[in-house]
NUGU-597391 format. One line per 3 residues: number of its first residue (from 1); for each residue x, y, z of N, C-alpha, C, O, CB. Coordinates in Angstrom, 2 decimals, padded with zeros to 5 digits. Glycine has a CB too. Example, Ala and Ser with C-alpha at 12.3 -4.5 7.8 and 13.67 -1.06 7.14 Angstrom:
2
1) 013.19:-005.69:007.80:012.30:-004.50:007.80:013.20:-003.30:007.80:014.24:-003.32:008.46:011.31:-004.47:009.05 ~ 012.85:-002.25:007.08:013.67:-001.06:007.14:012.90:000.03:007.87:013.41:001.14:008.04:014.08:-000.60:005.72 $
***
This chain:
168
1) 195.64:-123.94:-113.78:196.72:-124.76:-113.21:198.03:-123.98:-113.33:198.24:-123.32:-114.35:196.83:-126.16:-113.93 ~ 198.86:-124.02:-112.41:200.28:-123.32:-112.42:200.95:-123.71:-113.09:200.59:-124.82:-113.48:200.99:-123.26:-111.47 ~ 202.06:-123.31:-113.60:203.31:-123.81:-114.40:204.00:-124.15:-113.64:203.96:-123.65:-112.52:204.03:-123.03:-115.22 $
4) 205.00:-125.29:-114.01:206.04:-125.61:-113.27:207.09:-124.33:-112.58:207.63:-124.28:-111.47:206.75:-126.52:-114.18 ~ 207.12:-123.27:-113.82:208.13:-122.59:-113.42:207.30:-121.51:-112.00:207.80:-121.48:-110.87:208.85:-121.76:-114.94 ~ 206.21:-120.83:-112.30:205.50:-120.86:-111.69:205.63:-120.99:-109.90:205.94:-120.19:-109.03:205.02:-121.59:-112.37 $
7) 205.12:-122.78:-109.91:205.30:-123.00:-108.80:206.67:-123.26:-107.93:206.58:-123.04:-106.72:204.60:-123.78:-108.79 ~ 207.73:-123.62:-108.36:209.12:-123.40:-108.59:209.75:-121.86:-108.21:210.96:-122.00:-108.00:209.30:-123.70:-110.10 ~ 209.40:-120.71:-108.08:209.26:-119.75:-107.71:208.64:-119.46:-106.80:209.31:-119.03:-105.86:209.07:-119.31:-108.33 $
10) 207.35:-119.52:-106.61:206.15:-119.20:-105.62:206.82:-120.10:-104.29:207.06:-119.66:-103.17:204.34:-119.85:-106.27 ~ 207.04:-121.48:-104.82:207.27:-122.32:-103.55:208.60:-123.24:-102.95:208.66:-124.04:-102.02:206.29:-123.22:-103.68 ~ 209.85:-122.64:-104.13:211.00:-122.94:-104.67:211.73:-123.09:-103.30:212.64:-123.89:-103.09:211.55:-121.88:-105.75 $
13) 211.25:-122.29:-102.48:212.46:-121.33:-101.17:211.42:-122.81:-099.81:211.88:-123.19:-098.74:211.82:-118.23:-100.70 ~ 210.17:-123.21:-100.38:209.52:-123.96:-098.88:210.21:-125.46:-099.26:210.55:-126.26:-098.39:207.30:-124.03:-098.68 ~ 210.35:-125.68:-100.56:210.30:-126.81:-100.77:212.24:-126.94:-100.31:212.66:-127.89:-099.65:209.55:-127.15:-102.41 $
16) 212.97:-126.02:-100.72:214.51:-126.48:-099.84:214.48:-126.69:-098.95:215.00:-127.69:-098.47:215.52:-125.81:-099.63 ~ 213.57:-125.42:-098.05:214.18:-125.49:-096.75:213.67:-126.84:-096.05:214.33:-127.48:-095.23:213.80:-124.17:-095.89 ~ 212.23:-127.18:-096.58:211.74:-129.06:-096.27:212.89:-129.64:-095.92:213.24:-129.98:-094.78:211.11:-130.13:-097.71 $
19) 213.61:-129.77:-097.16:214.57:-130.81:-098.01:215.55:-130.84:-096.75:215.88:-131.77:-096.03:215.36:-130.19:-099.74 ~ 215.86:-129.57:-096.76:217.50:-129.68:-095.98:217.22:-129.65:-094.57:218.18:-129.65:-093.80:218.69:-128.27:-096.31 ~ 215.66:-129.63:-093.95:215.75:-130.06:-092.40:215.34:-131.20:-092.02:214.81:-131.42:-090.93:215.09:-129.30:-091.57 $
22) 215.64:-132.35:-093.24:215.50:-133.95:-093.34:216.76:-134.40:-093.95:217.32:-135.37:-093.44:214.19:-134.50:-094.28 ~ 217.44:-133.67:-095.27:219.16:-134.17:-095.06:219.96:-133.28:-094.87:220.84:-133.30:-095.73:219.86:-134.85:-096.17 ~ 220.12:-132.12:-093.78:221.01:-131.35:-093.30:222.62:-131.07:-093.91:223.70:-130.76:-093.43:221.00:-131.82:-092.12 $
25) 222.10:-131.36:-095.20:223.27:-130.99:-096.19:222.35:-129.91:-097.38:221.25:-130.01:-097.90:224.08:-132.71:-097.05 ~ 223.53:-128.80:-097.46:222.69:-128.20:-098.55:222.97:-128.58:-099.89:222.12:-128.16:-100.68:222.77:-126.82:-098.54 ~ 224.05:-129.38:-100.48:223.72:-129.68:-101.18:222.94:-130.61:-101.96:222.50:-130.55:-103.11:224.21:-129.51:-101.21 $
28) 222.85:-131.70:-100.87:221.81:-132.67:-100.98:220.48:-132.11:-101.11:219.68:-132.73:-101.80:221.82:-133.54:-099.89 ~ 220.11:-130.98:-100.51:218.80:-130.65:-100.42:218.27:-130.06:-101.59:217.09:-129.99:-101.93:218.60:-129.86:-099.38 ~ 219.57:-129.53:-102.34:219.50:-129.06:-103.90:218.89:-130.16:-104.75:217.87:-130.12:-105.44:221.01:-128.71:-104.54 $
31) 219.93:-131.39:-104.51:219.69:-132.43:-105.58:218.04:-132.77:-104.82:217.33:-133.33:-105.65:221.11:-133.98:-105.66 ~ 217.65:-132.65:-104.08:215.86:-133.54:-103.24:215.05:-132.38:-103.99:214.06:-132.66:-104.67:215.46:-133.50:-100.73 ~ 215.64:-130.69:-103.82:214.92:-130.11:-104.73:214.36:-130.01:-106.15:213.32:-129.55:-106.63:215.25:-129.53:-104.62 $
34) 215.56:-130.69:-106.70:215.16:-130.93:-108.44:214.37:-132.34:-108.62:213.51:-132.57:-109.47:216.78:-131.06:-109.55 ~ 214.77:-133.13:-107.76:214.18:-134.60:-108.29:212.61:-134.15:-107.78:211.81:-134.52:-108.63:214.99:-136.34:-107.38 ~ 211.94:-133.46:-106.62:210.79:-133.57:-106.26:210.08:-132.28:-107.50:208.88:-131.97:-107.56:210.70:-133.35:-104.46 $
37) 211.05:-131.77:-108.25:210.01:-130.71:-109.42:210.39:-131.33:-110.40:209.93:-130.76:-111.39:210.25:-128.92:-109.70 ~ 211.06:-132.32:-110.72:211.23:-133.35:-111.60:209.79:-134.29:-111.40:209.37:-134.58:-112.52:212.71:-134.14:-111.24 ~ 209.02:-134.77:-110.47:207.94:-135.51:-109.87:206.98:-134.65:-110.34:206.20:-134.97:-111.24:207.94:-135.75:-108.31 $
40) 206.97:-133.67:-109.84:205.95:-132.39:-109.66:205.54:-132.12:-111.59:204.59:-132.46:-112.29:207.04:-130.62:-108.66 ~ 207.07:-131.22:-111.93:206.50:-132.04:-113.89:205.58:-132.85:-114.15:204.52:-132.53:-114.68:207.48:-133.05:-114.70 ~ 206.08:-134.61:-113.60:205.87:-135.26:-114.07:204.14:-136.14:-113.70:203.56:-136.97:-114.40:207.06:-135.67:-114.00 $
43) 203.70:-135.53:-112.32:202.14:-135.06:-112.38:201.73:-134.28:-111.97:200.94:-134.30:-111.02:201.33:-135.60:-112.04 ~ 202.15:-133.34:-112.55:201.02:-132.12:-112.39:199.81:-132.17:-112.73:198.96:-131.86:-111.89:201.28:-131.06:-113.02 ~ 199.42:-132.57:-114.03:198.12:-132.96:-114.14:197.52:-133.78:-113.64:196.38:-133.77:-114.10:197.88:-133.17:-114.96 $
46) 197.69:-134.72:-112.71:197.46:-135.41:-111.73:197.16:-134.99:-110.62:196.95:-135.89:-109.82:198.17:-136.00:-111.59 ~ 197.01:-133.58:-110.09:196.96:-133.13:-108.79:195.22:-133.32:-109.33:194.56:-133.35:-110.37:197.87:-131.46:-108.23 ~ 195.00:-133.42:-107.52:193.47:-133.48:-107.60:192.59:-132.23:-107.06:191.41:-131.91:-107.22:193.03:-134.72:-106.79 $
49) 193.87:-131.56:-106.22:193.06:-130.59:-105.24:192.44:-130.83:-104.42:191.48:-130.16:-104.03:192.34:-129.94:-105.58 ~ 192.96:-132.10:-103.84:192.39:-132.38:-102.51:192.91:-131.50:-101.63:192.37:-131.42:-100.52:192.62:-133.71:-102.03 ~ 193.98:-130.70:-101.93:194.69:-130.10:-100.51:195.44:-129.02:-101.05:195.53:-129.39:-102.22:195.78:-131.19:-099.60 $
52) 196.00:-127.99:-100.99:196.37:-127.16:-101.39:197.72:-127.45:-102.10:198.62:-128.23:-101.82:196.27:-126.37:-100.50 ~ 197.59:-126.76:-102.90:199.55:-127.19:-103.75:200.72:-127.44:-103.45:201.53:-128.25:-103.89:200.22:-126.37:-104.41 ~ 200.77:-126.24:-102.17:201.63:-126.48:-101.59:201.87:-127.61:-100.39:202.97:-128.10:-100.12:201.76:-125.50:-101.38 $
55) 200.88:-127.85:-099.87:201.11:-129.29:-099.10:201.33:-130.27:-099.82:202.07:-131.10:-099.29:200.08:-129.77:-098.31 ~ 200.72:-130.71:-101.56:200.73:-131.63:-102.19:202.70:-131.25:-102.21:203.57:-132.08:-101.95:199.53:-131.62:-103.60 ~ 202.88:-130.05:-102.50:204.53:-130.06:-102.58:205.38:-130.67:-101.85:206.21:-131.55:-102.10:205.04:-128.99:-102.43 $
58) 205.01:-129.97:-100.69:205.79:-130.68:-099.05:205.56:-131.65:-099.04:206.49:-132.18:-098.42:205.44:-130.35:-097.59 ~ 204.43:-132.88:-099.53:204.64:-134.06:-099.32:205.18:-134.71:-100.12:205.81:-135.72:-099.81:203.83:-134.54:-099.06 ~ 205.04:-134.17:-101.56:205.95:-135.04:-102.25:207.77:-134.85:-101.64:208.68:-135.68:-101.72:205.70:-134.58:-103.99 $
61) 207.80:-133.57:-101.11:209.10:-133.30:-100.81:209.71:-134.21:-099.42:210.85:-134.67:-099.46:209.14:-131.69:-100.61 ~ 208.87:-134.40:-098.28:209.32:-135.32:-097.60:209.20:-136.77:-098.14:209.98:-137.58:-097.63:208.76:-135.15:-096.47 ~ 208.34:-137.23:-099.12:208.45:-138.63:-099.37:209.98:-138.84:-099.89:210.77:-139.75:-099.66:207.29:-139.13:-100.46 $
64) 210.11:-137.65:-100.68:211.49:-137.83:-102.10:212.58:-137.74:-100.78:213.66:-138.32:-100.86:211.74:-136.03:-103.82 ~ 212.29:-137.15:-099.84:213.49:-137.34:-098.86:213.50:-138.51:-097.78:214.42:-138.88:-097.05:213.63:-136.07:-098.06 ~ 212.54:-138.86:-097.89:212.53:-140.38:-096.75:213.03:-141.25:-097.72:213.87:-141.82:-097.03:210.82:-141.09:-096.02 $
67) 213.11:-141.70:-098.67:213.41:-142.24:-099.85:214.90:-142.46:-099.94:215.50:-143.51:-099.68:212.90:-141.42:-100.90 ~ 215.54:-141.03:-100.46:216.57:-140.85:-100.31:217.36:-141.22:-098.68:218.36:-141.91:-098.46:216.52:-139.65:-100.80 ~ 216.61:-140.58:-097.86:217.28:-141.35:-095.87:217.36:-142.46:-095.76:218.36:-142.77:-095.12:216.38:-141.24:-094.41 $
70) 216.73:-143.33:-096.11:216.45:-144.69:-096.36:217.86:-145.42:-097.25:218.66:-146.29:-096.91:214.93:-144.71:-097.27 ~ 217.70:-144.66:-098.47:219.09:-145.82:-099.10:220.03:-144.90:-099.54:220.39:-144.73:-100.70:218.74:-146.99:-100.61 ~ 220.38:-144.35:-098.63:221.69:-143.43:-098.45:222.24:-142.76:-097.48:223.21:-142.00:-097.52:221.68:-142.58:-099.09 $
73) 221.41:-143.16:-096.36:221.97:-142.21:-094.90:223.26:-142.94:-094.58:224.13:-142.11:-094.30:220.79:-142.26:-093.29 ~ 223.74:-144.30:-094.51:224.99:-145.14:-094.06:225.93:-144.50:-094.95:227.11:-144.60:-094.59:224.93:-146.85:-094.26 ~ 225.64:-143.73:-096.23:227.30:-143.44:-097.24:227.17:-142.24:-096.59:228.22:-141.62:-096.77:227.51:-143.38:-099.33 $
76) 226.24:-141.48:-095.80:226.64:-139.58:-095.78:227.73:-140.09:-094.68:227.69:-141.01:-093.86:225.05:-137.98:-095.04 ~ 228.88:-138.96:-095.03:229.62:-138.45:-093.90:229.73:-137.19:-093.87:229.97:-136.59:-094.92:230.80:-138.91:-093.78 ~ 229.56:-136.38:-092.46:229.94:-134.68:-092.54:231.18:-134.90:-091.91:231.42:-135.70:-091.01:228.88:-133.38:-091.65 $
79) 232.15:-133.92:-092.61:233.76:-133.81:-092.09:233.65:-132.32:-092.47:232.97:-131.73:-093.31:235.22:-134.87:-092.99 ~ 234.63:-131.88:-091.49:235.38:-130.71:-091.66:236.14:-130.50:-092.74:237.20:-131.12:-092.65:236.11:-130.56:-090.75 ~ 236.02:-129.78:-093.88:236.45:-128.88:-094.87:238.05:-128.92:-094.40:238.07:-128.61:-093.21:235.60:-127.30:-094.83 $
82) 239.28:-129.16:-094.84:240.50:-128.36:-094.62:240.28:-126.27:-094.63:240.79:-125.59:-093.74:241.58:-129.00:-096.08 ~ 239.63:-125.78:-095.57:239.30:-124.43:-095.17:238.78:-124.05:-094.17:239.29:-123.08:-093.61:238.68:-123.94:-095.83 ~ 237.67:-124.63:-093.62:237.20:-124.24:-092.44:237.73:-124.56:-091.46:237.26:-123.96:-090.49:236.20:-124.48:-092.27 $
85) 238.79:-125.46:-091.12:239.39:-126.08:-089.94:240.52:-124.99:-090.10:241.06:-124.81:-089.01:239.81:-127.86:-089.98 ~ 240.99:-124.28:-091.00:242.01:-123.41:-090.79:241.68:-122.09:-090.46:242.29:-121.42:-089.63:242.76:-123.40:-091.81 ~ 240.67:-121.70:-091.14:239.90:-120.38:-090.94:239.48:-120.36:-089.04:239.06:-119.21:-088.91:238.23:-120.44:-092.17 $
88) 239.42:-120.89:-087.94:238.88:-121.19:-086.97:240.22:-121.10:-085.84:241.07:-121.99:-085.73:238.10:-122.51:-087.23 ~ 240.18:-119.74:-084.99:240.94:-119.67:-083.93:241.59:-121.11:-083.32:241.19:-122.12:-083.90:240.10:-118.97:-082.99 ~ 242.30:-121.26:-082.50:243.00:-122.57:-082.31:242.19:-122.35:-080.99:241.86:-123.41:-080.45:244.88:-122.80:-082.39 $
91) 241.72:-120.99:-080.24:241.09:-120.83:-078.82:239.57:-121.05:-079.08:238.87:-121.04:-078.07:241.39:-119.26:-078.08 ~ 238.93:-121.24:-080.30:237.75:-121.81:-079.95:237.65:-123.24:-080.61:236.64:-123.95:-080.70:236.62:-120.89:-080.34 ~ 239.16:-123.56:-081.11:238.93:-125.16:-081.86:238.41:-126.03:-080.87:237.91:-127.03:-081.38:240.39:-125.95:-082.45 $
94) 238.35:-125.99:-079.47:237.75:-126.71:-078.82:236.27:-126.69:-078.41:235.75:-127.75:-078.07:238.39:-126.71:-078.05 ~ 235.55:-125.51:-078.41:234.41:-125.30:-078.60:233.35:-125.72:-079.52:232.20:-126.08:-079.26:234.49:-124.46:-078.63 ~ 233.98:-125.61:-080.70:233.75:-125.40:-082.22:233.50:-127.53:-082.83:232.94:-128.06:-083.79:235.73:-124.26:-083.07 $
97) 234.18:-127.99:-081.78:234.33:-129.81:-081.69:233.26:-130.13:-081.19:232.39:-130.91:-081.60:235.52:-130.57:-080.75 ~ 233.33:-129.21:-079.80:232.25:-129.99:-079.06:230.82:-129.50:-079.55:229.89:-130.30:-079.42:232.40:-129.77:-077.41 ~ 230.57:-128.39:-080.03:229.39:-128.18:-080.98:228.85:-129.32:-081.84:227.69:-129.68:-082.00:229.75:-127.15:-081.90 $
100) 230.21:-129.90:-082.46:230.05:-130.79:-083.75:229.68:-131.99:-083.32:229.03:-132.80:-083.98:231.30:-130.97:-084.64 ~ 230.05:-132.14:-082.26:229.64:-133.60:-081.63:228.54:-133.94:-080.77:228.06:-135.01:-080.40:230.62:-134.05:-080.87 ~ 228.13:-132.14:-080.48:226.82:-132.44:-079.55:225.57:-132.38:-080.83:224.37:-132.64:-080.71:226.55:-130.99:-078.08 $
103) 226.07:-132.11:-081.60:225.29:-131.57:-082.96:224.65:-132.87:-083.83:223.50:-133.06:-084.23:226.50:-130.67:-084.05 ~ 225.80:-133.63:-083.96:226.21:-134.92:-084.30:225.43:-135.84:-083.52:224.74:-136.63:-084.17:227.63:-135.12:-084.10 ~ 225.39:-135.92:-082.26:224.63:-136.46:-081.65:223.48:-136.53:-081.58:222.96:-137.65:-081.51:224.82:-136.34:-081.02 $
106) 222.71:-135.33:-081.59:221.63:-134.88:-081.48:221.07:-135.41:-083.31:219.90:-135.70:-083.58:221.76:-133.16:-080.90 ~ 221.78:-135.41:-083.95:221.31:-136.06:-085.88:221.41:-137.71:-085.29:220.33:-138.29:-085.43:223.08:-135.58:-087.80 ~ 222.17:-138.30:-084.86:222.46:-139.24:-084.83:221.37:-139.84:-084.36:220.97:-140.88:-084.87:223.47:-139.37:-084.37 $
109) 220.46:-139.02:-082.87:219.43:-139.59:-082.35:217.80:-139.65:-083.03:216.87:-140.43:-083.24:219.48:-138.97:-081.17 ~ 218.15:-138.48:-083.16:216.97:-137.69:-084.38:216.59:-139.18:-085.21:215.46:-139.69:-085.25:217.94:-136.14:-085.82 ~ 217.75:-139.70:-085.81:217.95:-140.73:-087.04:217.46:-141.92:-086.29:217.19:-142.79:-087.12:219.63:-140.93:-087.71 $
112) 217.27:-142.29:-085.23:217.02:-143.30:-084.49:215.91:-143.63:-084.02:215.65:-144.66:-083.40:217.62:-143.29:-083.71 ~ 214.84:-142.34:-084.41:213.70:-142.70:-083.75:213.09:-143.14:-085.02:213.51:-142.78:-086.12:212.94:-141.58:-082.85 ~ 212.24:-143.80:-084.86:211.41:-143.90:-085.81:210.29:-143.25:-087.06:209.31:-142.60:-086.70:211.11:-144.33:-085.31 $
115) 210.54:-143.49:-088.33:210.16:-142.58:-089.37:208.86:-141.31:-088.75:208.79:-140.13:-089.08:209.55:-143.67:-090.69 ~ 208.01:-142.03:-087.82:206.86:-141.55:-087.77:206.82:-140.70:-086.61:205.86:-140.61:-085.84:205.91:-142.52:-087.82 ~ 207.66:-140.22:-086.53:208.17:-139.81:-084.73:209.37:-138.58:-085.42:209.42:-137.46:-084.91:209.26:-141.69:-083.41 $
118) 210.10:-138.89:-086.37:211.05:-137.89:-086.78:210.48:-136.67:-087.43:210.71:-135.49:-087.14:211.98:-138.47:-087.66 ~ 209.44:-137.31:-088.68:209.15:-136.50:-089.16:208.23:-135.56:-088.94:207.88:-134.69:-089.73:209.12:-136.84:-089.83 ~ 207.70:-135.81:-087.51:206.67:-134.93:-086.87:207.49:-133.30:-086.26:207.36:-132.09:-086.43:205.93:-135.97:-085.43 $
121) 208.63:-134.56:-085.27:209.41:-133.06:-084.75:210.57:-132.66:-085.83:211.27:-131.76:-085.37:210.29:-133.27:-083.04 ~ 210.94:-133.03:-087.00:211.45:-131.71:-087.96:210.39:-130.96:-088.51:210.52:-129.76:-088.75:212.32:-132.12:-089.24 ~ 209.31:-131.63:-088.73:207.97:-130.61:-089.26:207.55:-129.64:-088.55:207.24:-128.62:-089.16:206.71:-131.25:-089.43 $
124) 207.40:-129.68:-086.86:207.50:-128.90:-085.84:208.53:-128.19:-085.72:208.36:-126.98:-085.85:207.35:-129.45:-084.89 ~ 209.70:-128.59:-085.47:210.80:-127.85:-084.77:211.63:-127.50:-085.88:212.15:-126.48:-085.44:211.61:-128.68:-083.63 ~ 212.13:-127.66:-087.10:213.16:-127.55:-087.46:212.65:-126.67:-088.69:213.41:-125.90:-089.28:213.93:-128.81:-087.57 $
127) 211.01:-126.87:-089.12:210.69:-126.51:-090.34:209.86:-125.13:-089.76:209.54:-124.21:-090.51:209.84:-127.77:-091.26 ~ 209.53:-125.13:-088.11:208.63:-124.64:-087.41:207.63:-124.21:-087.81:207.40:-123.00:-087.74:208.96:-123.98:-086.86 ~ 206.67:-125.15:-088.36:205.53:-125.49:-088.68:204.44:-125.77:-087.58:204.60:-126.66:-086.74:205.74:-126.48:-089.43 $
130) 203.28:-124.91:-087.62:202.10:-125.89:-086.68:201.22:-126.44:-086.92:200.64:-126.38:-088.00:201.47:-125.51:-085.88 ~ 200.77:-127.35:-085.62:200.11:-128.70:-085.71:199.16:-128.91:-086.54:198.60:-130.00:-086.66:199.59:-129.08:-084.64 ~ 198.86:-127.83:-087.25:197.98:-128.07:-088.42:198.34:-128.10:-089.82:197.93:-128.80:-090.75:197.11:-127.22:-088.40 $
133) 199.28:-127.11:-089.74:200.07:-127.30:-091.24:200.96:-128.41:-091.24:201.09:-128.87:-092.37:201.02:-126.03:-091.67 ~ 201.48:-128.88:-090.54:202.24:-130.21:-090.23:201.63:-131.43:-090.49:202.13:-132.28:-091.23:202.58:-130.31:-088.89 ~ 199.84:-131.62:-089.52:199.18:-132.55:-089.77:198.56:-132.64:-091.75:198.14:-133.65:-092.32:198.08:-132.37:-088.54 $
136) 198.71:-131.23:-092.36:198.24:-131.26:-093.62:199.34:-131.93:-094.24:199.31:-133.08:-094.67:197.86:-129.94:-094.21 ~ 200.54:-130.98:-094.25:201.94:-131.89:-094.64:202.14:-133.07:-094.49:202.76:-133.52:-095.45:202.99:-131.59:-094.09 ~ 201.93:-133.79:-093.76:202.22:-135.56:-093.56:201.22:-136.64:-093.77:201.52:-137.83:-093.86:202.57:-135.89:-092.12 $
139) 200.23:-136.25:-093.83:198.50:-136.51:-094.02:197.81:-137.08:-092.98:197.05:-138.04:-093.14:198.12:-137.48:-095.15 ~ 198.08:-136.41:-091.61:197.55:-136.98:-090.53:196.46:-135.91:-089.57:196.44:-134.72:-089.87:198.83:-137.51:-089.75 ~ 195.79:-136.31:-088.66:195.05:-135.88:-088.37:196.16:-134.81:-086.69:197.32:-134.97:-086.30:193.78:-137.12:-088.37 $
142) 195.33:-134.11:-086.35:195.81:-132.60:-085.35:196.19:-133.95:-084.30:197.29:-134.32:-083.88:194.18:-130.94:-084.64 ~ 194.93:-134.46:-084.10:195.14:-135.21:-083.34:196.54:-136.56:-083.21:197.26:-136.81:-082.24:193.95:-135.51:-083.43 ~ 196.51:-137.14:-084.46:197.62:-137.72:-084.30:198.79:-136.91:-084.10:199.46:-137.29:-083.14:197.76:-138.47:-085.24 $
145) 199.21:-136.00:-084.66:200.37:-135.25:-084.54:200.73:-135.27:-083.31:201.66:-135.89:-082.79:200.29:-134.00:-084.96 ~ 199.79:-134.40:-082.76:200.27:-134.20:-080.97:200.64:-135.57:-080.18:201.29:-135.47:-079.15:198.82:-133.51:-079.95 ~ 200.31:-136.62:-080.56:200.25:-137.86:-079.58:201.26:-138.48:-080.27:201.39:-139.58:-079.73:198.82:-138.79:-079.40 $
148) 202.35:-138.33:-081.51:203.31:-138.43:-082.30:204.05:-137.86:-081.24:204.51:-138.38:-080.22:203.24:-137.87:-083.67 ~ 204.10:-136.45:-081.75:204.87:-135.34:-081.39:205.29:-135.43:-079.61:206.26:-134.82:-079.16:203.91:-133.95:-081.83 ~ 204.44:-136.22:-078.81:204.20:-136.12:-077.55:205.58:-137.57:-077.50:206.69:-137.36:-077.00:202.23:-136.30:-076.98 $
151) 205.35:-138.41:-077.87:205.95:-139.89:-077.85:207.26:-139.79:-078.43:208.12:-140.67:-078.33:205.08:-141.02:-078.69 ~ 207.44:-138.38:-079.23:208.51:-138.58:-080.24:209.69:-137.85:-078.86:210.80:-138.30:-078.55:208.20:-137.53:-082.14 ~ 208.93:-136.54:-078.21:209.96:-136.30:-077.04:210.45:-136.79:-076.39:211.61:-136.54:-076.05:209.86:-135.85:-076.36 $
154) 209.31:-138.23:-075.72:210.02:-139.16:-074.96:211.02:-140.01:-075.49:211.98:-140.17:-074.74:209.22:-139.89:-074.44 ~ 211.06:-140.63:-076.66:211.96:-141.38:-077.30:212.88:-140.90:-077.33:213.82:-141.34:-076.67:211.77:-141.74:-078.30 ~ 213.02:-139.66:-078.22:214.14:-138.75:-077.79:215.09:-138.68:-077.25:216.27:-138.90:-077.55:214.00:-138.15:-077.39 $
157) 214.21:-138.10:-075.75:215.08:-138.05:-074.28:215.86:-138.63:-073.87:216.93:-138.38:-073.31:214.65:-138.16:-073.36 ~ 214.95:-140.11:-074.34:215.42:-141.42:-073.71:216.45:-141.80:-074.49:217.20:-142.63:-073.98:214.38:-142.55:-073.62 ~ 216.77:-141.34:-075.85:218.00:-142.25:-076.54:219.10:-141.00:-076.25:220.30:-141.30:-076.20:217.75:-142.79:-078.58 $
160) 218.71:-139.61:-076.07:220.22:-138.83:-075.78:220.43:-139.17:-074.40:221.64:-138.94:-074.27:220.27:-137.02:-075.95 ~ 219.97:-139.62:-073.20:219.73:-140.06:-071.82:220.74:-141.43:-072.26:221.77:-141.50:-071.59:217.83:-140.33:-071.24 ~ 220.59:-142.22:-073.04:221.22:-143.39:-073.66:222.62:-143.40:-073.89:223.47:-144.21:-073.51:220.65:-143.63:-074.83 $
163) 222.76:-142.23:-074.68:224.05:-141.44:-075.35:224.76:-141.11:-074.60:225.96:-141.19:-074.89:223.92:-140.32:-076.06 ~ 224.26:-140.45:-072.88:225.12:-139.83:-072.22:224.97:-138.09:-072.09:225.49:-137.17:-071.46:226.32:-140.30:-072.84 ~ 224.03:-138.28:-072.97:223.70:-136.33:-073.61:222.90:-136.06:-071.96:223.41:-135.56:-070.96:221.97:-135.98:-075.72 $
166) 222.37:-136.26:-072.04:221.23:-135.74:-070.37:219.92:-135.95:-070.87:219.28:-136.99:-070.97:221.24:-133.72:-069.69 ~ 219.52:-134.35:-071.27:218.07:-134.42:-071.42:217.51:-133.29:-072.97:218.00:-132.33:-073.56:217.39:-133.80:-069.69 ~ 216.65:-133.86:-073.06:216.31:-132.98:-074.65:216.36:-131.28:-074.39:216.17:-130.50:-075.32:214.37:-133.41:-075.34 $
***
């Protein structure tokens, strides 16, 4: 069996990047990182080996972050830094907005679809994972994924189409 520190190393770098393409803050993804090897400690001897370690990781790592999305997404706010708003030409401050807002938008919609529909296309797209390591990660079958993953585009579409955005 691995050591915490161990796996914490070996899988330290999969389990952030999980974290932070479900709360798109890095420091949040720090704190999702310690509480899910805080879990991981706390059963390790509990793994069964039904599935490889590292998927048992990733899932504890998206649960500890649906968790957290759930009773804390209404307090996040992202704002502009006073440093970074000064550091930033005044000729691309208008560019640099509309990034933030098409960006913004695009989280905003993301957040709107439903749990089982989100976490397919950040597992796909954001973690760029495939349909098999994805279906291991979430505990679903190839098959569900794709017919997720298929429904999750349309929803999508349809809520930035909603927004005013156009099309995915």
């Amino acid at each position: 069996m691995d050591t915490l520190e161990n796996l914490m190393r070996t899988y330290g770098n999969d389990v952030l990047r999980m974290a932070y393409s479900y709360v798109k803050d890095y420091d949040t993804a720090e704190d999702m990182f310690q509480e899910v090897f805080i879990k991981v400690n706390a059963k390790l001897t509990e793994f069964r080996g039904e599935s490889s370690i590292k998927t048992w990781l990733l899932r504890i790592t998206v649960n500890t972050c649906k968790d957290y999305l759930k009773s804390a997404y209404n307090r996040r706010v992202t704002v502009f830094s006073e440093e970074e708003e000064e550091n930033i030409p005044a000729a691309d401050m208008g560019e640099v907005i509309e990034k933030k807002q098409d960006n913004e938008q695009i989280r905003k919609a993301l957040f709107l679809l439903p749990d089982k529909y989100r976490e397919v296309l950040v597992c796909l797209y954001f973690e760029e994972r495939s349909v098999a390591e994805t279906a291991k990660v979430l505990g679903l079958s190839e098959g569900t994924v794709k017919s997720r993953l298929s429904r999750a585009r349309d929803k999508f579409r349809e809520i930035l189409e909603k927004q005013g955005k156009g099309g995915a």
